[in-house]
Structure formats: structure tokens, C-alpha cells
C-alpha positions as CSV (number, residue, x, y, z in Angstrom):
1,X,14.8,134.4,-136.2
2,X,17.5,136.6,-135.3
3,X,15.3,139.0,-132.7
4,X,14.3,138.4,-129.8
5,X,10.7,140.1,-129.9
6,X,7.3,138.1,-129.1
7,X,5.2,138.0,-132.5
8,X,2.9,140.3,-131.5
9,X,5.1,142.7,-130.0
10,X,4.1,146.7,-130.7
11,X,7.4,147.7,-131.3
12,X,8.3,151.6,-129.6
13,X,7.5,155.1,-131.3
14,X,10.1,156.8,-131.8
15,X,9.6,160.5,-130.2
16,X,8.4,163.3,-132.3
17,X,11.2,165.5,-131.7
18,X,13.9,163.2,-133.5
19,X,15.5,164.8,-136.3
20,X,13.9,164.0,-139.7
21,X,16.6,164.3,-141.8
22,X,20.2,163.8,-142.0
23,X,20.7,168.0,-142.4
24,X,18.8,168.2,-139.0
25,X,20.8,165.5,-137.7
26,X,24.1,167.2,-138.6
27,X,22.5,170.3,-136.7
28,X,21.1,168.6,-133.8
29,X,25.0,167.6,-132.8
30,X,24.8,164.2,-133.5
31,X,28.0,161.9,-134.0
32,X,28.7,158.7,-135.2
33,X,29.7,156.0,-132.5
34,X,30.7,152.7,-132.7
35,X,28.2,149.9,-131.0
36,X,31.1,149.4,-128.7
37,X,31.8,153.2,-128.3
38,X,28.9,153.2,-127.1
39,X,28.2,150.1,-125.2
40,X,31.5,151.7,-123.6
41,X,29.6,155.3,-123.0
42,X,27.0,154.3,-121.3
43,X,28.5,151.7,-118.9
44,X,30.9,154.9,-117.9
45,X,27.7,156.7,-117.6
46,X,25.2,154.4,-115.2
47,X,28.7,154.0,-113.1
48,X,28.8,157.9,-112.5
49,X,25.3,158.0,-112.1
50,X,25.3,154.7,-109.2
51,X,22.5,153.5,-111.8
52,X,21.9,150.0,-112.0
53,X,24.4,148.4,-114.4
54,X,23.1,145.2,-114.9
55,X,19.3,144.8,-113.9
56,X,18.1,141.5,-112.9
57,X,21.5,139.8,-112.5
58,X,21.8,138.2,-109.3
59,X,25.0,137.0,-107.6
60,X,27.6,138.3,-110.2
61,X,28.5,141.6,-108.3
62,X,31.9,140.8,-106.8
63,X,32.7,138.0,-109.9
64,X,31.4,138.2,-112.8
65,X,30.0,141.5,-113.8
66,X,33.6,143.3,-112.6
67,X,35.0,141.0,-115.4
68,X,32.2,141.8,-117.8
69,X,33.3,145.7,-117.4
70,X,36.3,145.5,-118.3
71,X,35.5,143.8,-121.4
72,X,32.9,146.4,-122.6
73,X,35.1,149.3,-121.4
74,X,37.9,147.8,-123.5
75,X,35.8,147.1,-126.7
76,X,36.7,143.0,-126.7
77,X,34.2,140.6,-128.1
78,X,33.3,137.9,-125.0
79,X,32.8,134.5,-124.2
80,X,30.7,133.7,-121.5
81,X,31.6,130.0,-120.4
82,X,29.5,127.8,-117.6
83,X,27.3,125.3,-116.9
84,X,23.8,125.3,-117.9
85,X,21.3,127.2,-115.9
86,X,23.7,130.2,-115.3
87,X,21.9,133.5,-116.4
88,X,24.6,133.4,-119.2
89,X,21.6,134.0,-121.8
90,X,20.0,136.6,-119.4
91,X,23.5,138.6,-118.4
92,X,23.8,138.9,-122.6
93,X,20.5,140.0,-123.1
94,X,20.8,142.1,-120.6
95,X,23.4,144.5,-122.5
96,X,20.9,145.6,-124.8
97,X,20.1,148.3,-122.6
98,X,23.3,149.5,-122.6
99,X,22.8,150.8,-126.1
100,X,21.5,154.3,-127.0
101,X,17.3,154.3,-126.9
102,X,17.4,155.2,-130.1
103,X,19.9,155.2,-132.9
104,X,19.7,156.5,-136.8
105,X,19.5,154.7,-139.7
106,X,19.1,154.9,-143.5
107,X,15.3,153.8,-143.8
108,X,14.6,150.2,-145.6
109,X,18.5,149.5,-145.2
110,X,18.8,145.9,-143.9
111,X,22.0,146.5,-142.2
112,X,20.6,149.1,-140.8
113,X,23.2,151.6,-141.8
114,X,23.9,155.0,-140.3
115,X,23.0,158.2,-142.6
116,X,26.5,159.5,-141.9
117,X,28.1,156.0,-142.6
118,X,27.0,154.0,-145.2
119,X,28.2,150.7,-145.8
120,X,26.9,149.4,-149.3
121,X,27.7,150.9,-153.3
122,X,23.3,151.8,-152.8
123,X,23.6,153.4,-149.6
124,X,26.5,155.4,-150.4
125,X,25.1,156.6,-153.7
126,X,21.4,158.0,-152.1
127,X,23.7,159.6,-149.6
128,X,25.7,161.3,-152.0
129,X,21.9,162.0,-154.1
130,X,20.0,163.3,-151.0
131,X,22.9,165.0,-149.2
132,X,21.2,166.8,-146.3
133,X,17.7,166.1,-147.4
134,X,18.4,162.4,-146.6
135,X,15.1,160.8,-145.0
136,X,16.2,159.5,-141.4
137,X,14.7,156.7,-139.7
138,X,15.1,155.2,-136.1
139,X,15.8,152.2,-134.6
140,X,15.0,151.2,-131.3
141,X,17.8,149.3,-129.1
142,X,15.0,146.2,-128.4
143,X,15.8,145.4,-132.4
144,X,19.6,145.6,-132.4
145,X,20.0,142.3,-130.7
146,X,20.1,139.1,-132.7
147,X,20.7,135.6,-131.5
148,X,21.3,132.4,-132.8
149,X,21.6,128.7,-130.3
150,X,23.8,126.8,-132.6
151,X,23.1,123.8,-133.4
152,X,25.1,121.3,-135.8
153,X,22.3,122.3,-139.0
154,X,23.6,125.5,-139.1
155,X,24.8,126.7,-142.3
156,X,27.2,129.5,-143.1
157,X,24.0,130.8,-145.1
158,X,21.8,131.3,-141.6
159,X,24.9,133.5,-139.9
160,X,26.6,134.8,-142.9
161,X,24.7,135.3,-146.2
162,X,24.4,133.3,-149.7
163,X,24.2,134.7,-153.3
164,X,20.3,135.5,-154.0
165,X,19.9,133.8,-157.1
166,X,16.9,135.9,-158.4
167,X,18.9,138.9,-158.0
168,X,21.9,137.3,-160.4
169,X,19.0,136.0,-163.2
170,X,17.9,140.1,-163.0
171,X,21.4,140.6,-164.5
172,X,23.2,142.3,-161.4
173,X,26.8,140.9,-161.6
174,X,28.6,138.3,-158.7
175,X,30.2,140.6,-156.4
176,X,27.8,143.1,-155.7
177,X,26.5,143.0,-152.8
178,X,22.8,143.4,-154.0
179,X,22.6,139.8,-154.9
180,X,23.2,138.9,-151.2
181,X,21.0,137.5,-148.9
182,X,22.5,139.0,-145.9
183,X,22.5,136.2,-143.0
184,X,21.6,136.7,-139.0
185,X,25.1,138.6,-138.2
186,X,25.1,141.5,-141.2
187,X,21.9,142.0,-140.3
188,X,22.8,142.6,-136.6
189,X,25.1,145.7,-138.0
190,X,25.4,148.0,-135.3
191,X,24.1,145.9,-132.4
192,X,24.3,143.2,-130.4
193,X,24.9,139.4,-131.5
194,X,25.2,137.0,-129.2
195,X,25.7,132.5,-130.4
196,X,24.6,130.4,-127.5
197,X,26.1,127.0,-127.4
198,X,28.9,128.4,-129.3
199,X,30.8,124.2,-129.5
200,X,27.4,122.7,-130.9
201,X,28.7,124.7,-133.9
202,X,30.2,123.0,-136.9
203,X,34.1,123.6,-136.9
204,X,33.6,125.0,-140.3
205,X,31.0,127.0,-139.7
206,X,32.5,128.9,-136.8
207,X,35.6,129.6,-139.4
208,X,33.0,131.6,-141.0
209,X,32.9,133.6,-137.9
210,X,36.8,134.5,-138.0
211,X,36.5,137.7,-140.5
212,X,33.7,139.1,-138.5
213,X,35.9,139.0,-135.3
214,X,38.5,140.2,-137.0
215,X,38.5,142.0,-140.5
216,X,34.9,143.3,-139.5
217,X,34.1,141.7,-143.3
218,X,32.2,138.5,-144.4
219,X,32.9,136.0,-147.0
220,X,30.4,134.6,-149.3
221,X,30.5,131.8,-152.1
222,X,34.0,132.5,-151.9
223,X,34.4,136.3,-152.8
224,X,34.9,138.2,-150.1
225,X,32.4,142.2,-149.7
226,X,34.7,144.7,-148.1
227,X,31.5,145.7,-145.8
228,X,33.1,146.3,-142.5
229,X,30.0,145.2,-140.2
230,X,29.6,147.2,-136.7
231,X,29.0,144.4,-134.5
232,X,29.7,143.6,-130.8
233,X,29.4,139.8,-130.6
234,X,29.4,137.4,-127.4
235,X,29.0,133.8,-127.2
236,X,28.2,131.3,-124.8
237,X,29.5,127.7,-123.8
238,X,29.7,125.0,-121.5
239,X,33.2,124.4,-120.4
240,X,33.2,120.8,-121.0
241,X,31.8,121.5,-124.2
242,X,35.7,121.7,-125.3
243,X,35.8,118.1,-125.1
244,X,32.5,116.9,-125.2
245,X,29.8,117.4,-128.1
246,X,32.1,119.8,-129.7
247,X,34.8,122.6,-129.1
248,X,35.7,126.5,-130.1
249,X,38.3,126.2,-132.7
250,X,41.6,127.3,-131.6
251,X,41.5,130.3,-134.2
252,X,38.1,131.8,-132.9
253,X,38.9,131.6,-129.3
254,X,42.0,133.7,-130.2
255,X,39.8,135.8,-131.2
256,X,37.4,136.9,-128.4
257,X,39.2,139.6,-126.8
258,X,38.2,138.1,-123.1
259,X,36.9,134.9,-121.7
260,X,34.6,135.4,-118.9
261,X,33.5,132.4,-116.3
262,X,30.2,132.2,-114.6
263,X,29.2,130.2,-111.9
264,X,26.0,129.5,-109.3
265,X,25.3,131.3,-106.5
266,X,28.0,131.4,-104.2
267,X,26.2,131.4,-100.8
268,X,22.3,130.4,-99.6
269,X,21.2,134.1,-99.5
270,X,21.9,134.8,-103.7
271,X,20.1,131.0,-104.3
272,X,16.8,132.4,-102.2
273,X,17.1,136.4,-104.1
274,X,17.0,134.0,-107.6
275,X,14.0,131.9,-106.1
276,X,12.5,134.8,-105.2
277,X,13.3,136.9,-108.4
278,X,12.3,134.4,-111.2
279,X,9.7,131.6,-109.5
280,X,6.1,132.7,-110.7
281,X,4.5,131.4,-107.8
282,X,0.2,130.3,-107.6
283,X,0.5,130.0,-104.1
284,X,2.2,131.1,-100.9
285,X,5.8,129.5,-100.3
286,X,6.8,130.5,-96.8
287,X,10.3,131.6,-95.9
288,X,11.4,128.7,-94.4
289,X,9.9,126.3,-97.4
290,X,12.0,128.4,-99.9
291,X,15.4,128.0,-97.5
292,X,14.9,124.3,-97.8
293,X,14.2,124.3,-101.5
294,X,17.4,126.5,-101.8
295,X,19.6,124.1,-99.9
296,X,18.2,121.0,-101.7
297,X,19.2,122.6,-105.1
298,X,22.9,123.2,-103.2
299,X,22.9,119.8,-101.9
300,X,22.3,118.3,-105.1
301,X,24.4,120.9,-107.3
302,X,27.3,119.1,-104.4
303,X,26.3,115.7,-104.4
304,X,28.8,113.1,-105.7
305,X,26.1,111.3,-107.3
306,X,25.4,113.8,-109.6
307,X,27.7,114.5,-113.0
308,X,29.5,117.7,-112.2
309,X,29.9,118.3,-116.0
310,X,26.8,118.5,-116.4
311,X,25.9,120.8,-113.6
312,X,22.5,121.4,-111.8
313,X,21.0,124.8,-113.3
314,X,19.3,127.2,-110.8
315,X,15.9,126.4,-113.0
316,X,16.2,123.4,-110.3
317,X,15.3,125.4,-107.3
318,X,12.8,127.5,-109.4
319,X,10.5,125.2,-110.8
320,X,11.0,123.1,-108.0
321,X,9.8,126.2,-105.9
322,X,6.7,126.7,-108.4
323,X,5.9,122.6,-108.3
324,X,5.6,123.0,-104.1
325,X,3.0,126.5,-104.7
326,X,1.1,124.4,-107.3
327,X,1.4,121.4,-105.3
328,X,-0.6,123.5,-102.2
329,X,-2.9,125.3,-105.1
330,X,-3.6,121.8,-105.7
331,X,-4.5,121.2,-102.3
332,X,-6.7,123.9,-101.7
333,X,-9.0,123.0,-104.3
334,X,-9.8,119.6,-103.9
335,X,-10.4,120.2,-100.1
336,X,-12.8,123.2,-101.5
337,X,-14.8,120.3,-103.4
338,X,-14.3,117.6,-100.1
339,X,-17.4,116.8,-98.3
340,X,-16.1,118.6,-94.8
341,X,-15.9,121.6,-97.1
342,X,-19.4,122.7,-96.6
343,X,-20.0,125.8,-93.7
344,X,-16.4,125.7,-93.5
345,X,-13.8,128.5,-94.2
346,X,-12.3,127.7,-97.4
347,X,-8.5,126.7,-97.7
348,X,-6.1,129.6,-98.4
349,X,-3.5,128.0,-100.8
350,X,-0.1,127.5,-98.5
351,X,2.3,125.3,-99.0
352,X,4.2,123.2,-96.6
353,X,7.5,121.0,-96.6
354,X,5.3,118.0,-97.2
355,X,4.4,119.3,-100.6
356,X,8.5,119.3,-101.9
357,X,8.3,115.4,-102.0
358,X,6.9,115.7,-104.7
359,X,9.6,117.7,-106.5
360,X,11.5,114.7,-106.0
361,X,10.1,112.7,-109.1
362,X,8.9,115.6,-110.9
363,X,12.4,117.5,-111.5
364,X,14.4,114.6,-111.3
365,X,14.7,114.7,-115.5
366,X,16.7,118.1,-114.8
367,X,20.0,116.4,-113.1
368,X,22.0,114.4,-114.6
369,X,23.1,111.4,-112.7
370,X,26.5,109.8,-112.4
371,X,26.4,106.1,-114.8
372,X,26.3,103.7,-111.6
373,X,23.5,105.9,-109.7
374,X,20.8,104.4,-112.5
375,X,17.8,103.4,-110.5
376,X,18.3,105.1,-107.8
377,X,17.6,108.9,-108.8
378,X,14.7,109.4,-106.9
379,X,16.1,107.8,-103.8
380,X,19.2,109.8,-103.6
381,X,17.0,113.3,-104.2
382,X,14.8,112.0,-101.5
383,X,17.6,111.7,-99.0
384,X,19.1,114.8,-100.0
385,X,15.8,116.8,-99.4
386,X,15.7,115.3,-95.9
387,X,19.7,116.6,-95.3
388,X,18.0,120.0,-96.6
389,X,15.0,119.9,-94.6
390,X,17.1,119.2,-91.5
391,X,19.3,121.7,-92.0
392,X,17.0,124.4,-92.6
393,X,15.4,123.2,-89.5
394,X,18.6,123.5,-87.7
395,X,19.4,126.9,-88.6
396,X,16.0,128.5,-88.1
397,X,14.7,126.5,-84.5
398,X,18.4,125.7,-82.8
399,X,17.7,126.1,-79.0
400,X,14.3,126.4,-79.0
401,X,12.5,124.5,-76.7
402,X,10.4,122.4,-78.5
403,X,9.5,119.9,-75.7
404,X,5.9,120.7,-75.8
405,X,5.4,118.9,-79.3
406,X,7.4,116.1,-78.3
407,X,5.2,115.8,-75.0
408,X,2.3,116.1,-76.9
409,X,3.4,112.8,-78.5
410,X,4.7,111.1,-76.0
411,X,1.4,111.5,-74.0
412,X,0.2,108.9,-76.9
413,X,-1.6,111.5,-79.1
414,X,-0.3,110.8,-82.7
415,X,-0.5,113.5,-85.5
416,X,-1.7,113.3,-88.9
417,X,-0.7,115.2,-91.8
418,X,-0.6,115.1,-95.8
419,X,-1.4,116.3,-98.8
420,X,-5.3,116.8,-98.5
421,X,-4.9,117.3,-94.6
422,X,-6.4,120.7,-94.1
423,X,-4.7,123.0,-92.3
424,X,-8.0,123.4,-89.6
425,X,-7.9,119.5,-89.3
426,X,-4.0,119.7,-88.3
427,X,-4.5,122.5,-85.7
428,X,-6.8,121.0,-84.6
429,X,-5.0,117.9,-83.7
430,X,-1.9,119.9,-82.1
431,X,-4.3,122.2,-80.4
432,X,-2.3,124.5,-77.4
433,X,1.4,123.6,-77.4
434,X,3.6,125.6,-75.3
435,X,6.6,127.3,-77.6
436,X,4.4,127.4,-81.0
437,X,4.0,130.7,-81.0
438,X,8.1,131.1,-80.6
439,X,8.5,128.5,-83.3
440,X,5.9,130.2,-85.8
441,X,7.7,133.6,-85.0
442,X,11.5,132.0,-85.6
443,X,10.1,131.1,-88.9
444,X,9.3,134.0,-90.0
445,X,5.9,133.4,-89.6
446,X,5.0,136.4,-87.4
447,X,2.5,137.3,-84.8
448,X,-0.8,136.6,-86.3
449,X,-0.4,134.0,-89.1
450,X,-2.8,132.3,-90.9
451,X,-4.3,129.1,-89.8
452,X,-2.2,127.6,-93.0
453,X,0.7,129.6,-92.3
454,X,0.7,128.1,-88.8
455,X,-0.4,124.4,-90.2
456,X,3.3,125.3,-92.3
457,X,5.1,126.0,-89.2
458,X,3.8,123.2,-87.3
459,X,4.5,120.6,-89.8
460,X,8.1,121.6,-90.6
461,X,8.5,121.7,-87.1
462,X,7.1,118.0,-86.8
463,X,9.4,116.8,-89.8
464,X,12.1,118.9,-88.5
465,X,12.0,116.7,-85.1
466,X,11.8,113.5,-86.8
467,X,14.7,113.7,-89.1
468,X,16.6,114.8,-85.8
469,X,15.4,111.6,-84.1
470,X,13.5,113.1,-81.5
471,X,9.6,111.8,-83.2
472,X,8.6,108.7,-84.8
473,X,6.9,109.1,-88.0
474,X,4.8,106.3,-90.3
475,X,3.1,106.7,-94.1
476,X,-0.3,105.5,-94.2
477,X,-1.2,103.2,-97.3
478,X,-3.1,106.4,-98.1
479,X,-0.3,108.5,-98.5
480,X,-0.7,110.5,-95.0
481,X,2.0,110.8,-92.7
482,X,1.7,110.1,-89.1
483,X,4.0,111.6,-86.0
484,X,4.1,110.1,-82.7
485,X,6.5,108.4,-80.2
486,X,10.1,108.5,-80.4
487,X,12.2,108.0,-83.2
């Protein structure tokens, strides 16, 4: 499919008051435009308004999007090249909206053709029948986007078009363009159409591709239909795709008037806004949890045991954010079914840094490990989530005095956390420490938190003091973890 609309979509109404016909058209004002005229408009148009240009897009201001601009505003084609887990897909999706709402066509045309410029012999010949009683019809700007991942089985036929043999044994002649089949890109006419994974595609399929660029025309079973398609197309790749599972023939890069690069977030603070943006969390994530699920995702985007190539996409940090919320979903209900669950208040679903471990085996099938690393994935994310965890802990608690949890310890008392630890049964363990409610506060946690928002704060700030050597800490053959004495 060349749409990208759900199957049971209900697609818009067009508004009453659209004209009806192509004489009311013609009255109304109307003019023809070019998709890239007015792709072009109406970028010009949300910058003079201080509108929103690009929706949705994080971390792209000052980089990307400036670049992206001056493409649309100079009517060149684009390719979008980074590593995976970008928002290349999303940024091209997102300039759908930068069409008109609604656009004319001539009704049942499958190039969607405008009433004051028709395309095909058929077309041309109801305009010229009709004149200005010429039935109009509109097309939202949600169906002029098609898209096509390429992939090696790709024929010339999906993108282009092949002779519709029915149509010849009916007795039309080769040549016209009624025995087409019109492929993914002629029926993107006047729109958007965007080939992800541009390299995966066969050499001589992107040659089939060159015209479009171009002559704005399309070849077929080697005659060639002077229909010169309206078409803003952008593609994406992975850089190393040049030299890897494929490359973008010399010819075609040529022709993509620019060449944009994307990248991942640049700093902490645009990793956390995508967290926060895109992870469908079941469960509360404190502040704190996200910061070291962001840094983790840094840390192992920097890692030298981890192929660069490949990259580490910023899905990473969000389903590793939604495995930690499902992980304390998780928690909460089997502690609702426990037998200490009975007259007690029920556990609010809250998770805490003990429930990333986990992400550690779980997401490890995302990164792609260097060739002499093999065995040791889980071990090196392990140790790199510690490095985040202690960072985090760093910047959020430096020069706190945090003496009272480490006397509490050192008194002998040893604390036990884990997975189905409640969060009453950890309290009360701690019970009074002086500087908790500074801690809790420093973390975002506020005034009055939750008795599982402050079980959170207390056992990042328990893990936080072990992996800075100040507190022992054991696993149980049950899987609990135990603080006490010095580490």
C-alpha cells in the first residue's frame, strides 16, 4: 500500500461550501499550484504566522529542520540520511501537513488530476466535453502521501507501472496510457512520496526513478508516456548503507536537489522531551528514573563496544522507559494478589531504578554489538546502566548530606529491596532518616509524595550510594537486594 491510513480509517468530509464544479472553481479564485509551490506557500505562511512548522519533531531546531527549509523553500527533492531510530520517517510524514487541506481533482482520476490541468488523452477530452460544468471532487492532504520501504523484491511494476494486459486484449493500442497500471509514484501525482531505505533498492530499479526526478515522466515496457507527474519525493537512508547492503546510484543522488543529515539528540534534555513525547507509559516513571534511562541510551549510543554503524535508535530509551512502567505495573499486581495484601492499602504502580535491570536483557536485541563483544552483551549494558545510574545520582543529590542513610546502616540495620518489595515494607525498614525529605525534594519528588514515590527516592538513593562506594550491597538467591555496611 502506498497510503499511510489505518484500514478502518473514516476518511474527512470535505466542507459543504467547496465549489462543485470547475465553473465555480474558476469563480471562486482558485489557481493551479504546484505540490511544491505549495509545500513552499505554506512553510512561508506558518513562519509569518510563528505557527508550528514541524509538530512533534524534537531536537532538529538549530540542525536539521533549518536545512529541511531551505529545501522546501527551494523546490529540491531530499534525502534524509542517518542511522536508524532517527525520526527520519516521522520528520517526512510530517510534511503532509504542509499541503493545502484540501485540493481539487477530476473525480475517479487515479492520478488524481487537477480540473484545470489534466494529465491523460481521457482527462483532457471530458475537460474539453464538460467545460465549466466539469464535476469537481476533493482530496484531502492525509491521502496525498504514499510510501514505499524498499526492499530488494521490488519491481519497477510496484513504483512505476506495467502494461495491463486486459486493457490491450480490449483492443486499446500499446502506448496509450489506458492500458497502464499506474504504480505507487503516478499514483502519488500531486503529493507527497517518500522511499525509506532508499540503498535496499535494486540498482536497476532506482534507475527507474531517474525520469521522475528529472523529466517529471515515467517509462514503461520500454515506451516512454509524456505524463509529467507533480510529485515532491524524499527518501531515506542509512549512511553506511553506501557501502553496506547496498548504495544510491551515482545518477539518482545527482538528482536530489539537497542531502540532509540527521542525528540523535544532541544533549540529555532533547533525549528526556523524546521519552517523554513518544513512551506510552502503564505506570508512573519518576523524573529521576527517566534521567537515568536517558543517559543509559547515551552511554550505550557512546560505548566502544557497540558498532557505530549500526547506531543505537532512540526507540532504545523508549521502550526501555515503557519495559521499567510495565515492569512496576507488574509489581503492583502480584503484591495486590500476595497474602500481606489483605486490609492493606493497595500498591500504586511506581517504578523504581531497580526495575531498569531488567531492560538489560530485554532490549539487548536492539544494539548491535561490536564482533569480539559476543557473550558479553548483557554484561557490558549492565555496567553501563550502573555508570548511568551513578551519574544521574550525581547530578541530582551532589552535596547533599546523606549521612543519615549511611548511619542507618552502619548502626547494623540492613535494607531490603526488590522487585515484589512493597513500597510500605521498604519505608518501613528505613523509617525516620534525617535529609529524606531533602533527597525526595532534590528529585523532584516534591513535598508530599506518595509512599511509592518516596520508596523510588529512597531506593535510588540507596543504589546511588553503593555504586559511589559509600554502602555495601548483596542479591539474595531470591532475587532481593540487600544494603548495609560499607562498600
Amino acid at each position: 500500500m502506498g497510503r499511510v491510513t489505518a484500514p478502518n480509517q473514516v476518511l474527512p468530509v470535505p466542507p459543504a461550501d467547496l465549489p462543485g464544479t470547475l465553473g465555480e472553481l474558476r469563480a471562486a479564485g482558485h489557481r493551479h499550484r504546484t505540490v511544491k509551490q505549495e509545500l513552499r506557500d505554506n512553510l512561508l505562511a506558518r513562519m509569518r504566522s510563528g505557527e508550528d512548522r514541524f509538530p512533534g519533531i524534537v531536537g532538529y531546531d538549530d540542525t536539521v529542520l533549518p536545512e529541511v527549509e531551505r529545501a522546501l523553500l527551494a523546490g529540491h527533492d531530499m534525502v534524509l540520511l542517518g542511522e536508524r531510530g532517527q525520526g527520519k520517517t516521522r520528520l517526512i510524514r510530517s510534511l503532509v501537513a504542509l499541503l493545502d487541506e484540501w485540493t481539487p481533482v477530476i473525480p475517479g482520476s487515479v492520478l488524481n488530476e487537477h480540473p484545470m490541468h489534466p494529465l491523460t488523452p481521457a482527462s483532457r477530452a471530458l475537460v474539453a466535453e464538460a467545460g465549466d460544468d466539469l464535476a469537481v471532487g476533493w482530496l484531502h492532504r492525509s491521502m496525498r502521501y504514499g510510501e514505499k520501504l524498499a526492499t530488494p523484491d521490488t519491481s519497477v511494476g510496484d513504483l512505476i507501472g506495467d502494461v495491463d494486459p486486459i486493457r490491450l486484449a480490449q483492443g486499446r493500442t500499446l502506448g496509450d496510457p489506458e492500458t497502464i497500471h499506474f504504480g505507487l509514484v503516478p499514483r502519488t501525482n500531486r503529493g507527497i512520496f517518500a522511499v525509506n531505505e532508499l540503498p535496499d533498492l535494486a540498482e536497476r530499479i532506482q534507475v527507474a526513478l531517474l525520469n521522475v526526478l528529472e523529466e517529471r515522466d515515467i517509462q514503461v515496457r520500454g515506451y516512454q508516456l509524456r505524463l509529467p507527474l507533480d510529485l515532491f519525493l524524499v527518501a531515506s537512508a542509512n549512511p553506511e548503507d553506501y557501502t553496506n547492503r547496498g548504495r544510491i546510484i551515482t545518477p539518482l543522488k545527482d538528482r536530489f536537489g539537497a542531502e540532509v543529515r540527521t542525528h540523535y539528540p544532541v544533549d540529555l534534555e532533547l533525549e528526556l522531551a523524546l521519552i517523554r513525547q513518544e513512551a506510552e507509559l502503564v505506570a508512573e516513571v519518576p523524573e529521576h528514573v527517566l534521567e537515568v534511562l536517558a543517559r543509559f541510551a547515551r552511554a550505550v549510543r557512546e560505548s566502544p563496544s557497540v558498532d557505530p554503524r549500526s547506531g543505537v535508535s532512540a526507540r532504545f530509551a523508549i521502550a526501555a522507559a515503557e519495559t521499567v512502567a510495565a515492569a512496576a505495573l507488574r509489581r503492583s499486581g502480584l503484591l495486590a494478589a500476595g497474602p500481606a495484601a489483605h486490609g492493606v492499602r493497595p500498591e500504586a504502580p511506581v517504578a523504581r531504578v531497580g526495575d531498569a535491570v531488567s531492560v538489560t536483557s530485554t532490549l539487548r536485541g536492539k544494539v548491535e554489538f561490536e564482533s569480539g563483544e559476543e557473550g558479553r552483551e548483557i554484561e557490558i549494558l549492565a555496567h553501563l546502566l550502573r555508570t548511568a545510574t551513578a551519574e544521574t545520582f550525581r547530578a541530582r543529590l551532589a552535596g547533599l548530606d546523606l549521612s543519615g542513610f549511611t548511619g542507618l546502616v552502619a548502626e547494623g540495620t540492613a535494607i531490603e529491596t526488590g522487585e515484589l518489595v512493597s513500597s510500605a515494607e521498604l519505608l518501613r525498614q528505613v523509617g525516620t532518616v534525617p535529609g529524606l525529605a531533602k533527597a525526595l525534594d532534590r528529585l523532584g519528588l516534591g513535598d508530599a509524595p506518595t509512599p511509592e514515590e518516596a520508596a523510588a527516592g529512597i531506593e535510588f538513593v540507596l543504589e546511588g550510594l553503593h555504586l559511589t562506594r559509600r554502602l555495601g550491597k548483596d542479591v539474595t538467591e531470591s532475587g532481593r537486594t540487600v544494603y548495609g555496611g560499607r562498600g
